[in-house]
C-alpha positions, 0 to 999 in steps of 0.5 A: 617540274610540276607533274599532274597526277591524277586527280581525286575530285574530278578536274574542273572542265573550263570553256574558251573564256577561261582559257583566255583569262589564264594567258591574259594573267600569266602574261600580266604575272611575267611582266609584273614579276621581270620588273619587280625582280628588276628592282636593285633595292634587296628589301623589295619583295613581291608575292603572287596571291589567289583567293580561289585558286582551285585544285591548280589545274582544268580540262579543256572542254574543247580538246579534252586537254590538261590546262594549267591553272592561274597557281600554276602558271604563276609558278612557272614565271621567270623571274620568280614571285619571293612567295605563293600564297594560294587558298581555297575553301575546299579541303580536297582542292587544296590537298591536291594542289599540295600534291602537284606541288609538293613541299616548298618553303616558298609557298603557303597553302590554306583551307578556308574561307578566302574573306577571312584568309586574306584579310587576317593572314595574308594581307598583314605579310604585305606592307607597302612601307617595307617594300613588299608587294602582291599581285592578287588574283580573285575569281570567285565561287558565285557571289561568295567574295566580299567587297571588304577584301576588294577595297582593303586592297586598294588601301593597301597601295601595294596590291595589283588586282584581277577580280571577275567580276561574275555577272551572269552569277549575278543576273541568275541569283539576284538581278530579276525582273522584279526585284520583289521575288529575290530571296533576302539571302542573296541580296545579302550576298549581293550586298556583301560584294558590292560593299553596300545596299546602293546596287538596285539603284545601278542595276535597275531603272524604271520602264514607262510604267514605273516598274523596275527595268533591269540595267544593261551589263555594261552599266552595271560593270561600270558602276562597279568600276567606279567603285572600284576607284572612287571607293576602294581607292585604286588610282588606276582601273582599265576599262573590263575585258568582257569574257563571254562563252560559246553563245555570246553572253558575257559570263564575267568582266575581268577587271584589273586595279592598280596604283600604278601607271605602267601597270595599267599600260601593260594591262591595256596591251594585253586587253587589246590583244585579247579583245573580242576573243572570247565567244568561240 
């Protein structure tokens, strides 16, 4: 039993679109997890991973409610994930969800940059050839994940993925009017998640009088989609699930990639039953 104790820093408050994208990966974790554990070969191993997994649990902003976070929720699945690989880069997040834990054999907490966790420590304990697999869930601080973390996954074959994809992070940072004004800085950060320099050509077009005209979201996620399939490598990547907050606007896309047909199937049940659920 997971007791919340109380919290030092304080509790993040998340909105409705956040609550959503909680239910919709823990539904997806059980499914995932009831069929893995199914498996009558005793070498299959199946791990949940979480980039950013934050101090485990939220405030609800609307009922002021304690809300379980993805690592804890992914704790509480029957039948149980063989490991836990939970990481957050800050230091006082991670001694918390340590807190709310306690000690177990079964899940390894780490401090640090996820970028580098994953793909140095993490990654390497999933192979796809001794029957290992990982469900990996990525919600990033801002613009502060790598696309190399996102394509190492589909070239793993043994990754399902959650990744938001943070569009209104994306539209206040980077994706301007005119692209001229923003800071070199972040259009490293932009590079660095979507893998290359090709994203002013997806994001902008030209109005008719030759300037640069932003692209819609939707264009933009679609592009990212694709790359998501055709560069990463995941054979199998839904359309996203938009999650939008209490004013309409899409805050992030929720996209899901896999190698697998029944795990697109499942996922699209679960999209269908959350859609249009997230302006509150």
């Amino acid at each position: 039993m997971i007791r919340i104790v109380p919290a030092e820093p304080r509790l993040d408050q998340i909105g409705y679109w956040s609550e959503l994208k909680l239910d919709i990966i823990r539904e997806y974790a059980t499914a995932y997890s009831t069929i893995l554990s199914a498996r009558r070969n005793p070498s299959f191993h199946h791990v949940y991973i979480e980039g950013f997994a934050g101090m485990g649990v939220h405030l609800s902003k609307a009922s002021k409610d304690f809300v379980l976070g993805s690592p804890l929720n992914a704790l509480n699945v029957r039948p149980p994930f063989r490991g836990y690989h939970l990481i957050d880069i800050r230091t006082e997040k991670i001694e918390y969800l340590r807190k709310l834990i306690g000690p177990r054999e079964d899940v390894f907490l780490y401090r640090g940059d996820c970028n580098k966790i994953l793909l140095d420590e993490v990654f390497p304990r999933v192979k796809y050839r001794e029957y290992q697999r990982a469900l990996c869930i990525l919600d990033p601080y801002g613009l502060n994940l790598e696309w190399k973390v996102v394509f190492t996954a589909g070239q793993m074959e043994a990754v399902d993925l959650f990744l938001n994809f943070p569009v209104m992070g994306i539209n206040r940072n980077v994706l301007r009017r005119d692209p001229e004004r923003v800071e070199d800085s972040r259009k490293m950060k932009m590079d660095a998640l979507w893998g290359d320099d090709s994203w002013p050509r997806t994001a902008y077009g030209s109005d008719l009088f030759g300037n640069p005209d932003k692209q819609s979201n939707e264009i933009i996620a679609e592009a990212f989609q694709t790359r998501l399939r055709e560069v990463a490598g995941f054979a199998r990547v839904p359309k996203p699930i938009p999650m939008r907050n209490s004013k309409g606007a899409v805050v992030y896309y929720l996209f899901f990639a896999s190698q697998k047909d029944t795990a697109e199937r499942i996922v699209l049940d679960i999209f269908k039953k959350y859609e249009g659920r997230g302006a509150n």
